[in-house]
C-alpha positions as CSV (number, residue, x, y, z in Angstrom):
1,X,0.0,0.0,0.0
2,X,1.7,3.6,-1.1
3,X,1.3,6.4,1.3
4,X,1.1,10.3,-0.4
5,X,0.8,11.9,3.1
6,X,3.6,10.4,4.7
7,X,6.4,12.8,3.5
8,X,4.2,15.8,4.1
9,X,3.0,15.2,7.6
10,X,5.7,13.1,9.1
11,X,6.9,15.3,12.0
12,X,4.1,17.1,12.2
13,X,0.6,17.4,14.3
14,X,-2.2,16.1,12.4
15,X,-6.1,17.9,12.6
16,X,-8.5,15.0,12.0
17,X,-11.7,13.6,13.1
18,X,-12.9,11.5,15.6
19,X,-15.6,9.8,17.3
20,X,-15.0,11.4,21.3
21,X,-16.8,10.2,24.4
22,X,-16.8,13.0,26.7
23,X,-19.6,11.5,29.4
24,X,-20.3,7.4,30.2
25,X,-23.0,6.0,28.4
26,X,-23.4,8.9,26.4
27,X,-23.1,9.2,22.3
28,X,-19.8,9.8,20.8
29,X,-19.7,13.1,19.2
30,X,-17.6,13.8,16.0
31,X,-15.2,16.3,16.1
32,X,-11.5,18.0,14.9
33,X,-9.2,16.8,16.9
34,X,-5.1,17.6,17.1
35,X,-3.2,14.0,16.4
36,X,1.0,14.6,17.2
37,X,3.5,13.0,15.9
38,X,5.3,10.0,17.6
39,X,7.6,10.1,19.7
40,X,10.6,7.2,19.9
41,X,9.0,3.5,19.4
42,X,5.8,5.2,18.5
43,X,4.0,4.6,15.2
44,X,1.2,7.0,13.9
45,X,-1.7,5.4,12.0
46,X,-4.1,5.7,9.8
47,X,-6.7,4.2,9.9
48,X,-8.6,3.1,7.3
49,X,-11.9,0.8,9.1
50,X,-12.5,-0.2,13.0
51,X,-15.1,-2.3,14.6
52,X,-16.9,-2.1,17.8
53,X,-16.2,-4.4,20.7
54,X,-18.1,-5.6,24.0
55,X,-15.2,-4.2,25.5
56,X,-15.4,-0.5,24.3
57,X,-19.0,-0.9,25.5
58,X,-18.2,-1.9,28.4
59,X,-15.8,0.8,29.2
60,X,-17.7,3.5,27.5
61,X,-20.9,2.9,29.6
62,X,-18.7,3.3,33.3
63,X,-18.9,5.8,35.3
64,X,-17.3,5.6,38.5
65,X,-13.6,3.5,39.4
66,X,-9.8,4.1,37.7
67,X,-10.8,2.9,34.3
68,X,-13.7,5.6,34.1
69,X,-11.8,8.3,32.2
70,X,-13.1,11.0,30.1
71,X,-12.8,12.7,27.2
72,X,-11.3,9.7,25.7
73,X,-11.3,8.3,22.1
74,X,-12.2,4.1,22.3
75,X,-12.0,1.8,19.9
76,X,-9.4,-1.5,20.0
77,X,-10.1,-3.6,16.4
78,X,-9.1,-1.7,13.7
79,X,-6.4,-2.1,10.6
80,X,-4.4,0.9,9.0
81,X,-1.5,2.2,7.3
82,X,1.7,3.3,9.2
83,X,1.5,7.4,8.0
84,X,4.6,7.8,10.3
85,X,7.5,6.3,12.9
86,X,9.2,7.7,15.5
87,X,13.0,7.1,17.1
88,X,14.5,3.4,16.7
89,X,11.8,2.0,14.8
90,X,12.5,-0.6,12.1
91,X,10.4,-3.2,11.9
92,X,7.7,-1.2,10.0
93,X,7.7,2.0,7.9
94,X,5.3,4.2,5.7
95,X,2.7,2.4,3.9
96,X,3.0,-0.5,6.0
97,X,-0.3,-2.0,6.3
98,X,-0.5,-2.7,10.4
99,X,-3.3,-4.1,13.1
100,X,-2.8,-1.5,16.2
101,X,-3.5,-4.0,18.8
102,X,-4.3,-3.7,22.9
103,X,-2.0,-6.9,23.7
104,X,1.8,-5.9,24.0
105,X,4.5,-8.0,22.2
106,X,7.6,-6.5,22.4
107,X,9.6,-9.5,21.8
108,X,12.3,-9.4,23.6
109,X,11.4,-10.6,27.3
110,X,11.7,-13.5,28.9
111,X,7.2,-14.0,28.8
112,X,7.7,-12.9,25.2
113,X,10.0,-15.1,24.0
114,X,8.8,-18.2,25.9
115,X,6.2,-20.7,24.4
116,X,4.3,-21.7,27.7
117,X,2.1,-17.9,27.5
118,X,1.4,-14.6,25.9
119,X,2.3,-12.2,28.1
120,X,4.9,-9.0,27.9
121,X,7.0,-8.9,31.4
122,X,8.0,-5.5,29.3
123,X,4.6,-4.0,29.6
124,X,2.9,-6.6,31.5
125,X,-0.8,-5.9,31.8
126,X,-1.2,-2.2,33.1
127,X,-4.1,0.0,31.8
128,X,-2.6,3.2,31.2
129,X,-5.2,5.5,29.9
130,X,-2.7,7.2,27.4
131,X,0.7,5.9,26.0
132,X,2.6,2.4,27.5
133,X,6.0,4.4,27.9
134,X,5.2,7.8,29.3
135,X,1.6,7.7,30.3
136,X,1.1,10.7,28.0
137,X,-1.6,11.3,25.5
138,X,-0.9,12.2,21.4
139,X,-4.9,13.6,21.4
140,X,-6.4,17.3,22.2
141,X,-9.1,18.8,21.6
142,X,-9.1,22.2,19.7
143,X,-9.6,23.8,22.8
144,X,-6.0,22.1,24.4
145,X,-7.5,19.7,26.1
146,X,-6.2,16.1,26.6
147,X,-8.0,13.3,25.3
148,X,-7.6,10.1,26.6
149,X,-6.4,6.9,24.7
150,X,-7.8,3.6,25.5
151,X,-6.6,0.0,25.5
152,X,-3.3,1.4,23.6
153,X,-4.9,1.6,20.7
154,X,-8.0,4.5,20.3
155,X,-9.2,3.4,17.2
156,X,-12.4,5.7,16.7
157,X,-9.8,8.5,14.9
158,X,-8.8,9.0,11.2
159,X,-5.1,8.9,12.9
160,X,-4.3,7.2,16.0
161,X,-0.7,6.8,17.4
162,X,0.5,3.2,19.1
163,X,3.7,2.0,20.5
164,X,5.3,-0.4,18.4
165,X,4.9,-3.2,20.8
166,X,1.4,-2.8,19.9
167,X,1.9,-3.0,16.1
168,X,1.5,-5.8,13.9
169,X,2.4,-6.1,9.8
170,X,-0.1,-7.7,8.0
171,X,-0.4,-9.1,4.3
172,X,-1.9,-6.3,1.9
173,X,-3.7,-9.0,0.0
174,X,-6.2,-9.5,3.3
175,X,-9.1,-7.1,2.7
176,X,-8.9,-4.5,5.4
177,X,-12.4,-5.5,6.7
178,X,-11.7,-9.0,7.0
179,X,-7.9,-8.0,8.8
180,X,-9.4,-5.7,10.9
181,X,-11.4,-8.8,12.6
182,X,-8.1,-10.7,13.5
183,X,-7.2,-7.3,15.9
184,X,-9.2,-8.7,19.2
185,X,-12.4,-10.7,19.0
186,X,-11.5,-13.5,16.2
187,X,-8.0,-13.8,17.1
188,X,-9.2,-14.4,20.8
189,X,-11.6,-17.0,20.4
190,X,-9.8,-18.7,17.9
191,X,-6.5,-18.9,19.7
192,X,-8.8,-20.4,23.1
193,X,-9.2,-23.0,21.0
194,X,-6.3,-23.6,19.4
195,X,-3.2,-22.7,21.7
196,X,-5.4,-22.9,24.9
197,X,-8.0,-25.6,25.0
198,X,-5.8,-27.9,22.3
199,X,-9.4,-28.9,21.1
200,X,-8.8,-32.5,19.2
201,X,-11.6,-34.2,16.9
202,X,-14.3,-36.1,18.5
203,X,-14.5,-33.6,21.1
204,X,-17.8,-32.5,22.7
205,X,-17.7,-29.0,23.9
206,X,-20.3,-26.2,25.3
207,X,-19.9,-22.2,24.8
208,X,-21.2,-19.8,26.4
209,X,-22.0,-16.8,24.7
210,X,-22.3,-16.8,20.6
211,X,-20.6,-12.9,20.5
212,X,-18.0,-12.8,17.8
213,X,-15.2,-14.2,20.1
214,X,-17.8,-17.8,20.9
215,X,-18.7,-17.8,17.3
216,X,-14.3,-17.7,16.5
217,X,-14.0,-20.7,19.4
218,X,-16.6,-23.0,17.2
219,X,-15.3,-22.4,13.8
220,X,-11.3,-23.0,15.3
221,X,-12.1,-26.2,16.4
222,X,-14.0,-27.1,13.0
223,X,-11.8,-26.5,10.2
224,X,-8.4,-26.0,11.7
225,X,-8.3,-29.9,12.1
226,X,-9.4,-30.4,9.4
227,X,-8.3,-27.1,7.0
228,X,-11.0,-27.1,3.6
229,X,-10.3,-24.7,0.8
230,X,-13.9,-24.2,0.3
231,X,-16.8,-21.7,1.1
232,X,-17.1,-21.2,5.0
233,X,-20.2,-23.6,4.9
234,X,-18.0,-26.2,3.3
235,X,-15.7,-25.6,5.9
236,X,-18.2,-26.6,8.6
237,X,-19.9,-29.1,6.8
238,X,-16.6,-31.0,6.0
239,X,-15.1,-30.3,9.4
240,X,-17.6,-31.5,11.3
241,X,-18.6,-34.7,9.3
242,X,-15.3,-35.6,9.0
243,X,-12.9,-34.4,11.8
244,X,-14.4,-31.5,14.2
245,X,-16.2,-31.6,17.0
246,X,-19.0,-34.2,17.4
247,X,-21.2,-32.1,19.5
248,X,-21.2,-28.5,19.6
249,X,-23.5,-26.7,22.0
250,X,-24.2,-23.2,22.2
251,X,-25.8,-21.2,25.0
252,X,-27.4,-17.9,24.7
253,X,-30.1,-16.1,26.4
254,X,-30.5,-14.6,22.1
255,X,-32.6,-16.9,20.3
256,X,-31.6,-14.9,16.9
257,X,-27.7,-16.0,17.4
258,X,-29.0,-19.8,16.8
259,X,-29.5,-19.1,13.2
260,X,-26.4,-17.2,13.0
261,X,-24.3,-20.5,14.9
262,X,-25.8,-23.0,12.7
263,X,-23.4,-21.3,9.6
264,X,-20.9,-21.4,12.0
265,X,-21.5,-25.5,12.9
266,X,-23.2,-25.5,16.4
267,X,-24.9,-28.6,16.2
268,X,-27.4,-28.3,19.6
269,X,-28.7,-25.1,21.6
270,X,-29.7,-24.1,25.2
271,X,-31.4,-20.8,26.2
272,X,-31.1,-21.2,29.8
273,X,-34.7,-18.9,30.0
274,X,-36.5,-22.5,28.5
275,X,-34.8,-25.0,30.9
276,X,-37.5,-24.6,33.4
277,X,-36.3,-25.9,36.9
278,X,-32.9,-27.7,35.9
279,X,-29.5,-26.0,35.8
280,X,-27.9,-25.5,32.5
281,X,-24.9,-27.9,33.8
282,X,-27.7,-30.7,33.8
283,X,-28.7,-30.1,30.2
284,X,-25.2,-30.4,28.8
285,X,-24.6,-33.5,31.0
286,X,-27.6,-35.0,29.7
287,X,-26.7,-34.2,26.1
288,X,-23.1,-35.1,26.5
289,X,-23.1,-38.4,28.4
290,X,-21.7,-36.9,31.7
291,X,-20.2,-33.6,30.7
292,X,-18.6,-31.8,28.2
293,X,-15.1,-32.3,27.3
294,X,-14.7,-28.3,27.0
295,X,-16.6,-25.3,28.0
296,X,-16.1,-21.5,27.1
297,X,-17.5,-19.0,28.9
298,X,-17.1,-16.1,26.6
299,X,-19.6,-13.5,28.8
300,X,-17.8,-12.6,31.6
301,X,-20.0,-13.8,34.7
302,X,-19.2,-15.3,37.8
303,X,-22.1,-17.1,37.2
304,X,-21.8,-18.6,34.1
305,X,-18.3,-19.3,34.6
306,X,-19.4,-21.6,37.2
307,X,-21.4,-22.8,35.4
308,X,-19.4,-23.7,32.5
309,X,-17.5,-25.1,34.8
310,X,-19.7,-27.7,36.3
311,X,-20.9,-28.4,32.8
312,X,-17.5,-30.3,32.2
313,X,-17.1,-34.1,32.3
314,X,-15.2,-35.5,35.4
315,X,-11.6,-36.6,34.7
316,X,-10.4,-34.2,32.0
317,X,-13.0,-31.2,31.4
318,X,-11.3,-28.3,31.0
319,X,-13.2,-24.8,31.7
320,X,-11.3,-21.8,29.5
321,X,-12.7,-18.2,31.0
322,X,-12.4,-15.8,27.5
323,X,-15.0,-12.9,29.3
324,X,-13.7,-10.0,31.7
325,X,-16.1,-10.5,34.8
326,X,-18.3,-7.2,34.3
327,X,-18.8,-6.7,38.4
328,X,-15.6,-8.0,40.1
329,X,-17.5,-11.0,41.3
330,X,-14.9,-13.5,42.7
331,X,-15.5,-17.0,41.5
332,X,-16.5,-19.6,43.3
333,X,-15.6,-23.4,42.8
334,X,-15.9,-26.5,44.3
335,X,-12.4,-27.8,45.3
336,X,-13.3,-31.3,45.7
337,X,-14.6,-31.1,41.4
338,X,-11.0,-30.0,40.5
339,X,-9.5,-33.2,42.7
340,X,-11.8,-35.3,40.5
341,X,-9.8,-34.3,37.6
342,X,-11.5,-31.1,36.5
343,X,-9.4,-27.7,35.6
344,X,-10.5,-24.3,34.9
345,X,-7.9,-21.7,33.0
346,X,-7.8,-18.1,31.3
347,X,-6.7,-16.5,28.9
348,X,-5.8,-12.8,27.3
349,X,-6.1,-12.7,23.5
350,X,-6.7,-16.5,23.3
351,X,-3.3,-17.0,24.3
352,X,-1.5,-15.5,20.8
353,X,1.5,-13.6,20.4
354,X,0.5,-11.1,18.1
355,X,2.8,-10.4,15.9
356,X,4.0,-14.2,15.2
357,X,0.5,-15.5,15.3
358,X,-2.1,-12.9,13.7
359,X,-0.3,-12.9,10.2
360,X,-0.3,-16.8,10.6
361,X,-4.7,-16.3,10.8
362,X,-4.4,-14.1,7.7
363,X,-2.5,-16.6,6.0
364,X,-5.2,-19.0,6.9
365,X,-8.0,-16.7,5.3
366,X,-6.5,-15.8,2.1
367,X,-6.1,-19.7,1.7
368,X,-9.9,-20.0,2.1
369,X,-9.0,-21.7,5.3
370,X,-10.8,-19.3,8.0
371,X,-14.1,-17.7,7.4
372,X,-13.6,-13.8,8.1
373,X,-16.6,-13.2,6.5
374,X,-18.9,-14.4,8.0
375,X,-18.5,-12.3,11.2
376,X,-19.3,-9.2,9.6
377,X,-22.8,-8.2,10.1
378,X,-23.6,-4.5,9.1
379,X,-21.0,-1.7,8.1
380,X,-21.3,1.6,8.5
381,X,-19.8,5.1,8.0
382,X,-17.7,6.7,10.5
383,X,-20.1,9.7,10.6
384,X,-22.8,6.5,12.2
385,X,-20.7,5.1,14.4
386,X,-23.2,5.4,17.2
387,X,-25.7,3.7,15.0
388,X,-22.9,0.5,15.7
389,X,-23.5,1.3,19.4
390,X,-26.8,0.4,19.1
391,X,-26.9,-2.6,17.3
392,X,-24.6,-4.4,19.7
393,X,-26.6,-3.3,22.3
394,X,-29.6,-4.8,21.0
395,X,-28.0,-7.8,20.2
396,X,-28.4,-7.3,16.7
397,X,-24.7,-7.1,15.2
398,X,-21.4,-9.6,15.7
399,X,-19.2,-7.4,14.3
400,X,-20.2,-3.8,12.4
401,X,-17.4,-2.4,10.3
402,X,-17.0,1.2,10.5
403,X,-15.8,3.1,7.5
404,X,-13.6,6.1,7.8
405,X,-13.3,7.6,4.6
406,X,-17.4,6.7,3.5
């Protein structure tokens, strides 16, 4: 991808639009804003489409504790072109086409260069509302004032400037809506499947929650055991006849996400508002001859993190939490179900390393391996982005793709 502004702007503030939260729960309101340049391992971005995820929601809609901060600019799933780079930068430059992501990979610590977990020792997992390094913003308003960043990324901005720790280079022959998916959600749920849970065929397994990130853990454990260069409904067909799971059980209060999972290869469904007096945990026992053999919990309640795991089959059911707990609930567990064999793990980003594993997904789509596609439920322009707001919130969108140049 060429870049025309690159040599004009590099060094300098950029004025731009973007999508600003000023109050919780309030709409985002479109306005000039003053970008600057970045400073030493800094890259500034253009970006060219976002997406809206439970997370931005989440955040947006708080209004009290550390993480409520406003004005801020959200947004975390996104894909754009490198318009600048600061000081000691090399591994990307002008034109680059890059996925500004909220997980750090800096690549040269001792958690980022082992192969037993994800994390950064480097930047570990602090929430800085502004920049990793200095805890500084590169946003203000036209009246001066600072805008804050979120998740390292602040994606709801015709420019946006990350750290490079938070950068990955991606293919320019992946279609920047489908790339954009593989910044958070996708990647998540397809690496809980594949790196965490080490899903093998024949397995029987239960998720809670069909958002985009459940909907990424069923069609992982599908076709990646058995990779089809066909349509995505090939994928699943094939997959599941021949070498994915044999049972695949979705549970969601939305009765409208069944039709959506059967594309995706859920073979059975549970809305726990129709199981009358027995648990959900009973129902998947009954339907899985003792237990499932994995469960997802994708929501991020106490609740239903229990009870995904007490869903699991005694002896080797493992439980992988994928949802932030919404209320600080601690979770409860019965010890004496973990003696019997029983185990219960998280995980941040589905346990990738971003920049060694996302390009590895997109390799996977342009071989007609991974369906991208069939995430994407509406798209909008950037001028509507609070139009996106509402259709999460009604449970009427996976993932909306946000335009910012239409």
């Amino acid at each position: 991808m060429e870049n025309h502004r690159g040599s004009v702007t590099a060094g300098k503030a950029i004025r731009c639009k973007a999508a600003v939260s000023r109050n919780p729960g309030e709409a985002l309101v479109i306005e000039e804003i003053e970008v600057e340049p970045p400073k030493s391992w800094e890259v500034r971005v253009k970006i060219l489409c976002t997406s809206l995820c439970h997370s931005d929601i989440t955040f947006w809609k708080m209004s009290t504790g550390p993480f409520a901060i406003f004005p801020r600019i959200f947004g975390h799933e996104a894909v754009g072109v490198v318009e600048s780079v600061g000081e000691h930068v090399k591994e990307v430059q002008e034109g680059d086409l890059v996925l500004p992501v909220f997980h750090p990979h800096c690549r040269e610590c001792r958690d980022c260069k082992s192969q037993k977990g994800n994390g950064c020792s480097v930047f570990g997992y602090r929430l800085n509302p502004d920049m990793p390094r200095d805890a500084t913003s590169r946003f203000k308003g036209m009246n001066g004032e600072v805008l804050h960043h979120f998740l390292f990324v602040s994606s709801f901005t015709e420019y946006t400037v990350v750290d490079v720790a938070h950068v990955v280079k991606i293919s320019s022959e992946i279609p920047v809506d489908k790339a954009c998916l593989l910044s958070c959600g996708v990647s998540t749920g397809i690496g809980a499947a594949w790196k965490v849970a080490d899903i093998e065929a024949g397995s029987t397994v239960a998720i809670f929650g069909l958002g985009a990130v459940g909907l990424a853990v069923l069609i992982t454990q599908l076709h990646l055991f058995n990779p089809c260069p066909n349509h995505a409904l090939l994928i699943v067909a094939e997959g599941a006849r021949l070498r994915g799971a044999s049972k695949i059980i979705g549970v969601d209060l939305n009765p409208e996400k069944f039709e959506i999972g059967k594309t995706f290869g859920v073979t059975d469904f549970i809305n726990p508002a129709t199981c009358g007096e027995k648990k959900v945990s009973e129902v998947i026992k009954e339907m899985t001859d003792g237990g499932a053999d994995y469960c997802f919990e994708c929501i991020g309640l106490a609740s239903l993190m229990e009870d995904a795991f007490n869903s699991n089959r005694e002896g080797w059911g493992k439980t992988v939490i994928l949802g932030v707990e919404k209320h600080g609930t601690p979770l409860a567990l019965n010890t004496y179900l973990l003696l019997r064999g029983r185990s219960v793990t998280g995980c941040l980003f589905g346990g990738f390393k971003p920049k060694s594993d996302i390009p590895l997904l997109a390799e996977k789509y342009l071989d007609k391996e991974l369906n991208l596609d069939g995430f994407i439920t509406h798209e909008l322009s950037f001028q509507d982005i609070n139009k996106a707001f509402e259709l999460l919130l009604q449970g009427k969108s996976l993932r909306c793709i946000i335009w910012m140049d239409n």
